[in-house]
N, C-alpha and C positions, 0 to 999 in steps of 0.2 A: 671109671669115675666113681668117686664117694659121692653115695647118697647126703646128703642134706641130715643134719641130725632134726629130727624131730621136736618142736618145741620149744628151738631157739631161731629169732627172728634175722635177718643179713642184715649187719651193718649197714653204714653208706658207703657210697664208692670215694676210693680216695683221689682229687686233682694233685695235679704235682704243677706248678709253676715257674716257668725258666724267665727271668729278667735280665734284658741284656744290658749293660752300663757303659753307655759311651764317653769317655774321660772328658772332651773338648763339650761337651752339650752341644747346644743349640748351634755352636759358634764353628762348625767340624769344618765347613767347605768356604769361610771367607779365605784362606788361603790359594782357595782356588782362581778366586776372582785375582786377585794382588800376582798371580802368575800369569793369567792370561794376558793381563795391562801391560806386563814387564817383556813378553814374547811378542806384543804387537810392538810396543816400542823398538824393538831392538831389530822387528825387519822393516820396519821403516828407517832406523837408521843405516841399517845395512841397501837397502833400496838407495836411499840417497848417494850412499857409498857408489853406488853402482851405476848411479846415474852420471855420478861424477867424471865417470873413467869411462863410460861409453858414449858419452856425446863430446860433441867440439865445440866451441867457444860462442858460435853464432847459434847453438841450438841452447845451448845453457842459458845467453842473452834471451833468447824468445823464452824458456820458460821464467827467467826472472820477473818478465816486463805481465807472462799472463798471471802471474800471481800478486801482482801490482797495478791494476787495473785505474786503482783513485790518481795514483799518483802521474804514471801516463797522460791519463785523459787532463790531470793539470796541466800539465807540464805543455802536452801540442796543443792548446786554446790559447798558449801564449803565441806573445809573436817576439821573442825575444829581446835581449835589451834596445836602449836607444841607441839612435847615431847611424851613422853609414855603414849598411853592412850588419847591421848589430845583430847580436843572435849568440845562444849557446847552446850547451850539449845537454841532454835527458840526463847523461852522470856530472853536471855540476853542480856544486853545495847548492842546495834551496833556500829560501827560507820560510818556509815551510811550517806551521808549528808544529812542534816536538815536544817530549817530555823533558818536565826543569828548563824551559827555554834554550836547549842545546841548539845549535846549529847541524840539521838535517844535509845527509847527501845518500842520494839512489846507486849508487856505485854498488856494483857485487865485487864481491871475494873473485881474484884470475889468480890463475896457475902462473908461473915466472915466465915458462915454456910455453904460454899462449897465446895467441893470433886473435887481430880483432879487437872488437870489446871501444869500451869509450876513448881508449886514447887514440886509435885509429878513427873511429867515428868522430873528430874533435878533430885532427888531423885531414880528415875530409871537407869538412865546414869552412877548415880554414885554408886550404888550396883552390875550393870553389870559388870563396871570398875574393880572394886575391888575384885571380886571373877574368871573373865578374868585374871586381876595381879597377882592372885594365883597360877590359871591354871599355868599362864608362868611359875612362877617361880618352880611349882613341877615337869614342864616338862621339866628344867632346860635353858628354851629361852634364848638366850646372851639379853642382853638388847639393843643393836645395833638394833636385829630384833625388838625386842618389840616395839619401839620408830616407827615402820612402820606400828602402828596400830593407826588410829585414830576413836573418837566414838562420835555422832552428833545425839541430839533429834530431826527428821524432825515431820511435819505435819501426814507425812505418820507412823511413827515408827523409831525406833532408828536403824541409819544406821554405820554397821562398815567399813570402807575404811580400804581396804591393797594397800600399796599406794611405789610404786618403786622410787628406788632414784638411785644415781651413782654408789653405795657400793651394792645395794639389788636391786633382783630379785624376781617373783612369780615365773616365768614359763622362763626354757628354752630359749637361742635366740631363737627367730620366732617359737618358738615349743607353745604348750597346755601340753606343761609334767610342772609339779610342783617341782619346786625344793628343794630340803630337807629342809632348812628355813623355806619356804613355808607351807610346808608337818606340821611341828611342831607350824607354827602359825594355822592352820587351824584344827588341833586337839584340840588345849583349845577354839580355838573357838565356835565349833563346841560340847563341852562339857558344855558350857556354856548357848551358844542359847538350846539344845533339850529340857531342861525341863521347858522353857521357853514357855507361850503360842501365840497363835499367826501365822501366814503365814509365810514364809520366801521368797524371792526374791532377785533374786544375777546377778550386769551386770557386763559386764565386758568393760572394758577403753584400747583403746593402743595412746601411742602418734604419731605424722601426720607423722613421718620416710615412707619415699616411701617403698612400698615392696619389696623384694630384691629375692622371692620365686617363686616357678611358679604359677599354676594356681591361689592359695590363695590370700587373701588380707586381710587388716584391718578389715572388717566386717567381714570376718567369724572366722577368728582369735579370734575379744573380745569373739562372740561366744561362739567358741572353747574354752575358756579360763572360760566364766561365766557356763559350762557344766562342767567342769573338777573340777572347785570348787565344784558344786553341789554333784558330785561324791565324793567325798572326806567327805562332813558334813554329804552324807546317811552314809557311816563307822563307824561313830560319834556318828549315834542312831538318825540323825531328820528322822522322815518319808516319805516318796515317798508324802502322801498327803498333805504334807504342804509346798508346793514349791507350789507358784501360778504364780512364772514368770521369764523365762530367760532369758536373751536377752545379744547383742552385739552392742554397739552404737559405736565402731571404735572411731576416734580420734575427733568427732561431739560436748562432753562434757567434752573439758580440763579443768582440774584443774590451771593449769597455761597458763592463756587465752594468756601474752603476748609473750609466747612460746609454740608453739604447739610442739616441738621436744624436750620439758623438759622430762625426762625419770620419772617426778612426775606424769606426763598423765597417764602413764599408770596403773592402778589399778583395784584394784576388790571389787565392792560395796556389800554389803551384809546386806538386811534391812529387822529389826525384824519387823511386822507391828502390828498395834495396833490391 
């Protein structure tokens, strides 16, 4: 090692500086984001792809109807059109509001090749109809009563409403007795649903009239009302096991929302289920 010269003081030490220049700036990894978008996109279309091809026609309908939840829940609070028998399918045009005042329908996309789906379910409405129409007329029904039948393809299965009006009654004032009308809609009905397959489930509706009884009320009334039908379709020949549900919703699900004391509230639902 050299010594140091004598006399003369050491400079400073020298930094050297490396700066690295990235061409895109700030902006380098928005490319990144616009790739991950376009890769999720694309297996979810591929997912659906695949859902397409691996389910059947009645699975494809169930998740149609779970990602349609508003339009469902309108569709079974109706009680289908007027008149004898009246009633339509969950896929017929609605009218619904829509965008630009188009005319709406719930219908999905079928394969050519598939089974099922609204034209079957619309083709069951209307074999029910028609052999229910029989019933009436061998069991000699006035047509007055008849016309208090309506019949509606839900999500769940095809629901009959016996549905009261000013002229007709199911049941008694404030009673759960079935009044003769009653009695003779609920034998073709109940002739028609047994050898049908399937659950059955039967509520019962009153309209919002205060109670006017003693300790009773509206709840146990529809009740009392959806239990007296029940009774009546066992006579009939349906089975004790094929009842999976009774209930009484009281005047909670009127038919006629902008009167709850329309005497059409009160009714008795009765749903063949799939």
């Amino acid at each position: 090692m050299v010594a140091p010269k004598k006399g003369k003081p050491e400079g400073p030490p020298i930094i050297v500086k490396k700066i690295t220049v990235v061409a895109a700036g700030h902006h380098g990894g928005a490319w990144k984001v616009a790739y991950a978008d376009f890769v999720t996109a694309m297996m979810a279309f591929f997912l659906l792809l695949w859902l397409l091809g691996a389910t059947n026609e009645k699975q494809r309908k169930g998740l149609a109807d779970y990602f349609t939840p508003t339009l469902v829940k309108l569709k079974q609070e109706s009680a289908g059109s007027n008149g004898m028998l009246g009633g339509s399918s969950i896929t017929d045009a609605d009218n619904y509001p829509n965008r630009a005042g188009q005319t709406g329908t719930k219908g999905i996309t079928i394969p050519r090749d598939a089974k099922g789906g609204p034209k079957e379910g619309g083709e069951k409405v209307k074999s029910l109809q028609q052999r229910l129409a029989a019933k009436l007329a061998e069991g000699k029904v006035p047509g007055r009563i008849a016309k208090q039948v309506r019949m509606i393809d839900t999500a769940e299965g095809i629901r009959i409403d016996l549905v009261d009006d000013a002229d007709f009654a199911m049941f008694q004032l404030g009673t759960t007795v079935l009044t003769s009308d009653a009695s003779l809609l609920l034998k073709a009905i109940g002739g028609v649903i047994a050898p049908e397959p399937g659950d059955v489930s039967v509520r019962g509706h009153t309209d919002a009239l205060p109670w006017r009884g003693g300790g009773a009320n509206n709840w146990s009334l529809s009740a009392g009302r959806a239990e007296a039908t029940r009774q009546a379709l066992l006579r009939q020949g349906i089975g004790e096991s094929r009842f999976r549900k009774i209930e009484g919703v009281a005047d909670r699900e009127p038919l006629v929302r902008e009167n709850p004391e329309d005497p059409r509230n009160r009714r008795i639902s009765i749903l063949l289920m799939r």
